[in-house]
C-alpha positions in Angstrom: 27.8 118.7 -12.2 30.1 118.4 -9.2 29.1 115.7 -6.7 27.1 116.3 -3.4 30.2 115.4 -1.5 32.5 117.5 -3.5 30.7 120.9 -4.0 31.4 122.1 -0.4 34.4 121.3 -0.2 35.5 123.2 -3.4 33.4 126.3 -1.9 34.9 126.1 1.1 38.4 125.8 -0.3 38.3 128.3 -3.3 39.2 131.4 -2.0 42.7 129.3 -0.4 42.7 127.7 -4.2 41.9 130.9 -6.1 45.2 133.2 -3.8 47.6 130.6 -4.8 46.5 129.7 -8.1 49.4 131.9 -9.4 52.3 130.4 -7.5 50.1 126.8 -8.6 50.7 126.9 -11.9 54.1 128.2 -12.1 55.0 125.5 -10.4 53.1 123.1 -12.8 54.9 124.5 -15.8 58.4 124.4 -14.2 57.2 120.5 -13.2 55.9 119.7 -16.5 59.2 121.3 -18.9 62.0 119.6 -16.4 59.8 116.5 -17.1 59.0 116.8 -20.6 61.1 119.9 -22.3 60.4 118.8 -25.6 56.8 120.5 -25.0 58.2 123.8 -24.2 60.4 123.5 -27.0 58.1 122.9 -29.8 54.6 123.3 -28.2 54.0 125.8 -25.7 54.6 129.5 -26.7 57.8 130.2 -25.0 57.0 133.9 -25.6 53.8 133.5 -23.4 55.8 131.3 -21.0 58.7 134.7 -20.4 56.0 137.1 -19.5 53.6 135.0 -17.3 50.8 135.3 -19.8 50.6 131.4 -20.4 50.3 131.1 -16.5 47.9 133.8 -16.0 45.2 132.2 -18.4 45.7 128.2 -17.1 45.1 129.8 -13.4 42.1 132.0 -14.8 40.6 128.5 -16.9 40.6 126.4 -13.5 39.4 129.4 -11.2 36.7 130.4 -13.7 35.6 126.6 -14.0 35.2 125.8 -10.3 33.8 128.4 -9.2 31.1 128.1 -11.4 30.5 124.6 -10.8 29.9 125.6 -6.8 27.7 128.9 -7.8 25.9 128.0 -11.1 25.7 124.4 -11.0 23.0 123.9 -13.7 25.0 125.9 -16.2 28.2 125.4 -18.0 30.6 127.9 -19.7 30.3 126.9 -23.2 31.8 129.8 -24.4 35.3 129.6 -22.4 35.2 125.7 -23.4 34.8 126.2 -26.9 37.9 128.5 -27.5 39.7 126.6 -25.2 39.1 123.6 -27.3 39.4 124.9 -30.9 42.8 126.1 -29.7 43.9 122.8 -27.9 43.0 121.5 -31.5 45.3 124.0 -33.3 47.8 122.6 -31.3 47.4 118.8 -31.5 46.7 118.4 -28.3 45.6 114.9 -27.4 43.6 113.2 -24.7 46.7 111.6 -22.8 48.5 115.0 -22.4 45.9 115.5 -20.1 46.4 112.6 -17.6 50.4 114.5 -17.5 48.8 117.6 -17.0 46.9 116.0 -14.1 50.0 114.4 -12.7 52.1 117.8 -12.6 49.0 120.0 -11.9 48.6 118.3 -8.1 51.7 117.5 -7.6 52.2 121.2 -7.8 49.2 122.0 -5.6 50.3 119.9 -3.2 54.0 121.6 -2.9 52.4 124.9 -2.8 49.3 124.3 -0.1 50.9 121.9 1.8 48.8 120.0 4.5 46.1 121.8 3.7 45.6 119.4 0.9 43.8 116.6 3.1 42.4 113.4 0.7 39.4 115.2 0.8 40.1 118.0 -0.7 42.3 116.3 -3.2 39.1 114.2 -4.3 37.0 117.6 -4.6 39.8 119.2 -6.8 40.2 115.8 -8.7 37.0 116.0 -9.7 37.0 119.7 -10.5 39.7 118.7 -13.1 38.1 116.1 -15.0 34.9 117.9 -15.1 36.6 120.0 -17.3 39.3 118.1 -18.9 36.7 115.7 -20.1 34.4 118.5 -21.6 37.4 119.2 -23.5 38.1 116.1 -24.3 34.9 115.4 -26.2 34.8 119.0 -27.8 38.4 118.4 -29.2 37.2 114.7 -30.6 34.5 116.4 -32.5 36.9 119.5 -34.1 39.2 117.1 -34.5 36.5 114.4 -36.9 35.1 117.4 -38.1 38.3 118.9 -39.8 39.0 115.3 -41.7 41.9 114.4 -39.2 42.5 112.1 -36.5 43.1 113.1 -32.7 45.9 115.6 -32.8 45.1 117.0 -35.8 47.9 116.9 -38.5 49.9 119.2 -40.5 50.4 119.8 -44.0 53.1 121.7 -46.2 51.9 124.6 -47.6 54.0 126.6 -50.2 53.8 130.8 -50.2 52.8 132.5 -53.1 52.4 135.8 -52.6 53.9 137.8 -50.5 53.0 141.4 -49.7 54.3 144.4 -47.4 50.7 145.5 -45.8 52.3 147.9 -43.2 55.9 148.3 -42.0 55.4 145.7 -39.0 52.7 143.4 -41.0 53.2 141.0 -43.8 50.4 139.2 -45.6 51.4 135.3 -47.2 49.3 133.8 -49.3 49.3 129.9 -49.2 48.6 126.3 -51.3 48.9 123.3 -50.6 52.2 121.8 -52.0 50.5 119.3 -53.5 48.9 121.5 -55.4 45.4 120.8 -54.2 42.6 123.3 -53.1 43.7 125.1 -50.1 39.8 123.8 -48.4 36.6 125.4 -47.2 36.8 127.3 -43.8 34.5 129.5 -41.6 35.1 133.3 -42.0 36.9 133.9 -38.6 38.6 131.1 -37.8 42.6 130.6 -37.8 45.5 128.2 -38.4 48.6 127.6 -36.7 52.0 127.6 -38.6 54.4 125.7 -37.2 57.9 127.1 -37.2 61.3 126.0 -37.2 63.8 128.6 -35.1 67.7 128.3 -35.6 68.3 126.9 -32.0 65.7 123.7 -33.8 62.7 124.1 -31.7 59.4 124.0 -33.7 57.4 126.9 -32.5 53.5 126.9 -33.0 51.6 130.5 -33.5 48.2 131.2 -34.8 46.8 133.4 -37.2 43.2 134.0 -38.5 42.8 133.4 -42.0 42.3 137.1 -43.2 41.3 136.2 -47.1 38.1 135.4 -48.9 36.6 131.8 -47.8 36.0 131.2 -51.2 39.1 131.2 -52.7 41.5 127.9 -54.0 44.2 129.9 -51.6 44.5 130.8 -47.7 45.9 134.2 -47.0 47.3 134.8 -43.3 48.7 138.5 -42.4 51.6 138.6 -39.3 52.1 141.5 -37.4 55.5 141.4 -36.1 56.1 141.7 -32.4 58.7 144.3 -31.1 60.5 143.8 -28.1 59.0 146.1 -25.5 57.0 145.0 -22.4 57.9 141.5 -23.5 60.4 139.6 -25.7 60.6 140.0 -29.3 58.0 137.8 -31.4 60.3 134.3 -32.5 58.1 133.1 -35.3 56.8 136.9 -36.2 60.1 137.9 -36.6 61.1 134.8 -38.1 58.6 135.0 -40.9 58.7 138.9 -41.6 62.8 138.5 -42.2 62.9 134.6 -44.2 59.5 133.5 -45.1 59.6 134.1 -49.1 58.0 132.9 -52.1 58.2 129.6 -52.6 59.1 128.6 -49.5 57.3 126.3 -47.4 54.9 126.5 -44.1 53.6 123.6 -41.7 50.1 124.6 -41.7 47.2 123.0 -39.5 43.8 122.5 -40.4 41.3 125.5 -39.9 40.1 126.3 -36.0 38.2 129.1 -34.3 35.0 129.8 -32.9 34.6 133.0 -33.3 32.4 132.7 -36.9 29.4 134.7 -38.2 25.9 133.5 -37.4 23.1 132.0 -39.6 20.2 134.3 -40.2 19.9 138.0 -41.6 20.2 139.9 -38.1 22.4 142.9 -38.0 25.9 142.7 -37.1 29.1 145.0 -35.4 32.3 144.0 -36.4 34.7 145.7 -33.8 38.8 145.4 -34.5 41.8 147.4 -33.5 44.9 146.8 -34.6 46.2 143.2 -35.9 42.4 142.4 -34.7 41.0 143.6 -37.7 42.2 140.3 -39.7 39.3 137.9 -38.9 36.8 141.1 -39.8 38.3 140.7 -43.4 37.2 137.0 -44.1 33.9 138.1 -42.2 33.5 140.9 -44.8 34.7 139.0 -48.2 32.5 136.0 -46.9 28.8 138.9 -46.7 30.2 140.2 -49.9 28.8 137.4 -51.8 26.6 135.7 -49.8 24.3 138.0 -48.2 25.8 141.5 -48.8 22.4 143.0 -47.8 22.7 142.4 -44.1 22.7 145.3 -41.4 26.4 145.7 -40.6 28.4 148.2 -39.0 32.3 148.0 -38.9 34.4 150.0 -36.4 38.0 149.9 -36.1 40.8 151.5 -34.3 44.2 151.8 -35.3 47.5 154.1 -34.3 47.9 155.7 -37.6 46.1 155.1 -41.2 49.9 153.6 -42.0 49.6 151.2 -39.6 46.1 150.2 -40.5 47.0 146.6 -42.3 44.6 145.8 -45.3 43.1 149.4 -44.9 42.1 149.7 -48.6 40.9 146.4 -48.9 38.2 147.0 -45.3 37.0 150.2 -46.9 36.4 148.6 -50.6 34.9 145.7 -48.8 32.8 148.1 -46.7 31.7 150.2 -49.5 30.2 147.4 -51.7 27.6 146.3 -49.4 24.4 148.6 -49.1 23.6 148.6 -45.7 26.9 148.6 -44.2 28.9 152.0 -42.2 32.7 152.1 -41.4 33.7 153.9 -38.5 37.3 154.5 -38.0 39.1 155.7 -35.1 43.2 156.5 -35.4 44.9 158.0 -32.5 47.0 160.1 -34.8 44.9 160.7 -38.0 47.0 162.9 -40.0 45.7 164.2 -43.5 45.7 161.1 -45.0 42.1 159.8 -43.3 39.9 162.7 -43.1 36.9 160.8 -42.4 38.3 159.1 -39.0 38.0 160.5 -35.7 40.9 160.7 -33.3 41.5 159.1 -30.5 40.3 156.0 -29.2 37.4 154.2 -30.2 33.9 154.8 -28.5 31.3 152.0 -29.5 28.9 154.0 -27.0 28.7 156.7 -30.1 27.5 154.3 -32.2 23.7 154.3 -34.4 23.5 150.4 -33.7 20.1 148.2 -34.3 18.3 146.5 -31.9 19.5 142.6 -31.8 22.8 143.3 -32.9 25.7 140.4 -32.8 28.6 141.7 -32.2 32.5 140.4 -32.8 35.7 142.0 -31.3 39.1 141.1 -32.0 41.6 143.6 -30.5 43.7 144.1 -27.4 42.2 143.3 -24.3 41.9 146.8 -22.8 40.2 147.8 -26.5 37.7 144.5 -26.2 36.8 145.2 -22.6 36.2 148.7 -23.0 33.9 147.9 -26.4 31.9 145.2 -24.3 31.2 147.8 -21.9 29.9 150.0 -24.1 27.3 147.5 -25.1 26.5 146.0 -21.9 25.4 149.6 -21.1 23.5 149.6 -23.9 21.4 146.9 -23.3 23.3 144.4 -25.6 23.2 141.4 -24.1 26.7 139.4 -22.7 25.6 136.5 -25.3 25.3 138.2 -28.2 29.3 140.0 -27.5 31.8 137.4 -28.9 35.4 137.9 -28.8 39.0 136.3 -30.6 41.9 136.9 -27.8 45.8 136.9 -30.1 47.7 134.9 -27.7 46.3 132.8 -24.1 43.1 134.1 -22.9 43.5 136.4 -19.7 39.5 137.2 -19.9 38.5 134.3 -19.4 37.6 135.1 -15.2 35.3 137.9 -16.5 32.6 136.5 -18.9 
């Protein structure tokens, strides 16, 4: 909880905070790469970094955090936390980065709001930060002794041995371990990051859910290859789709993700569109054999049935448990899907059970309009999870 002394101050000052939060933390990141470039180079996203998106969800995090600390102090946001954390540990991020974060994160306030930043207000914002960077601190030492590894994770070689065309702009890779061990256990939903080396030598970092059965000796990952359009062509999605063969070897982390089925027989929605529906797969091959009677209903929306990756494997999968109901959406159907509708996806048309769970993984604009479909349903905000592909711009509405 923030201090007595602290809380109105922060109220007092958010709404200055929360208008420059923007022009904040571009000026952290341009602070923290001139002093350390090696962690633009071969940690942050540098795709995320050219369209703003990386800014965007670091100003979201710290606005989203404070204010509620000053209007629901008896609460925390578990929820943003938690995928903040289980992607810090993806990363390797460690507990010192943060104290650097710190350093470049006021210095940048303070060349941004100027005098307004008396030592008060710097004590009440100091304290907003390590509210939070010490939640996430302890949530990343327990991913990181729960995976088996020590603080910053660590990375192991992992050798592709399949390979397999799933759509023209997706590729599935199926990995071992070079050393010819089990690939290990992981939770349906979760992800790994591959680390990637680029031809100018920086070591990009990208992660991708593990789209395969839990219960196989092997990891499968599937990349969707991003097209330049509104921003720049994918590096390590472009990079694997034209080099990454069998045989050749990936830096591979350990497993991460919060987004994971629940104990207990209650029914469930899994909601994807596009690239989204990868997570759905491991949730589906993982009910398959170990409680393929459960009340499921799968939606998911897609361009075209070609671009639909895995679409044969989702429908098998669908069709071999009893009580479960696909519902596909394509925006152009053609003759090749007669049983989809066209058009977007509506989860408000939907025969769902009372106390249903439900999971999106999609584009933002297809999660927020499938959330609000269930909110007006009477599902309530707890029982809607979500897996955001990239930095998390939702994070101010939850």
């Amino acid at each position: 909880m923030l201090s007595e002394q602290s809380t109105p101050v922060v109220r007092a000052t958010l709404p200055l905070v929360g208008a420059a939060i923007g022009e904040i933390t571009e000026g952290f990141y341009a602070r923290l790469f001139q002093d350390r470039p090696e962690l633009l180079r071969d940690l942050f996203n540098r795709g995320n970094q050219a369209n703003g998106e990386q800014q965007k969800a670091l100003a979201g995090s710290i606005a989203a955090f404070a204010g509620m600390l000053v209007e629901r102090p008896e609460s925390r946001p578990d929820a943003m936390l938690a995928r903040i954390a289980h992607k810090h540990a993806s990363l390797g991020i460690t507990s010192d980065q943060y104290k650097l974060v710190h350093q470049h994160l006021f210095a940048a306030i303070g060349d941004v709001l100027g005098s307004a930043v008396t030592p008060e207000v710097a004590a009440a914002w100091d304290e907003v930060y390590w509210l939070m960077a010490n939640a996430l601190i302890a949530l990343e030492a327990r991913l990181y002794q729960d995976s088996g590894t020590a603080e910053g994770g660590a990375w192991r070689e992992m050798e592709i041995v399949e390979r397999h065309e799933v759509t023209s702009d997706a590729v599935s890779l199926v990995l071992r371990p070079a050393d010819g061990a089990p690939a290990g256990a992981f939770r349906p939903g979760q992800y790994v990051s591959v680390r990637t080396e680029l031809p100018d030598g920086a070591r990009q970092i990208r992660q991708y859910s593990l789209s395969g059965d839990p219960g196989s000796p092997h990891w499968r990952i599937t990349v969707k290859r991003v097209r330049a359009g509104a921003g720049p062509e994918g590096e390590v999605s472009s990079r694997l789709h034209e080099q990454a063969r069998t045989g050749d070897l990936l830096s591979v982390s350990a497993p991460f993700g919060d987004l994971v089925l629940p104990e207990g027989d209650g029914p469930l929605l899994l909601a994807s569109a596009g690239i989204g529906v990868t997570p759905m797969l491991s949730m589906l091959h993982h009910l398959a054999v170990a409680d393929p009677t459960r009340p499921l209903t799968v939606m998911h929306a897609d361009r075209t049935p070609a671009d639909h990756a895995h679409r044969d494997e989702q429908r098998r999968l669908v069709s071999s448990l009893p009580n479960a109901r696909l519902h596909l959406w394509y925006e152009e159907p053609g003759d090749s899907a007669p049983e989809a509708l066209s058009g977007l996806a509506d989860a408000a048309a939907l025969d769902l059970p009372d106390g249903v769970t439900a999971y999106l993984c999609g584009s933002l604009p297809f999660m927020r309009a499938v959330r609000g479909d269930l909110l007006r349903r009477g599902v309530p905000a707890h029982a809607v999870h979500y897996e955001v592909f990239g930095p998390d711009l939702w994070l101010g509405n939850e």
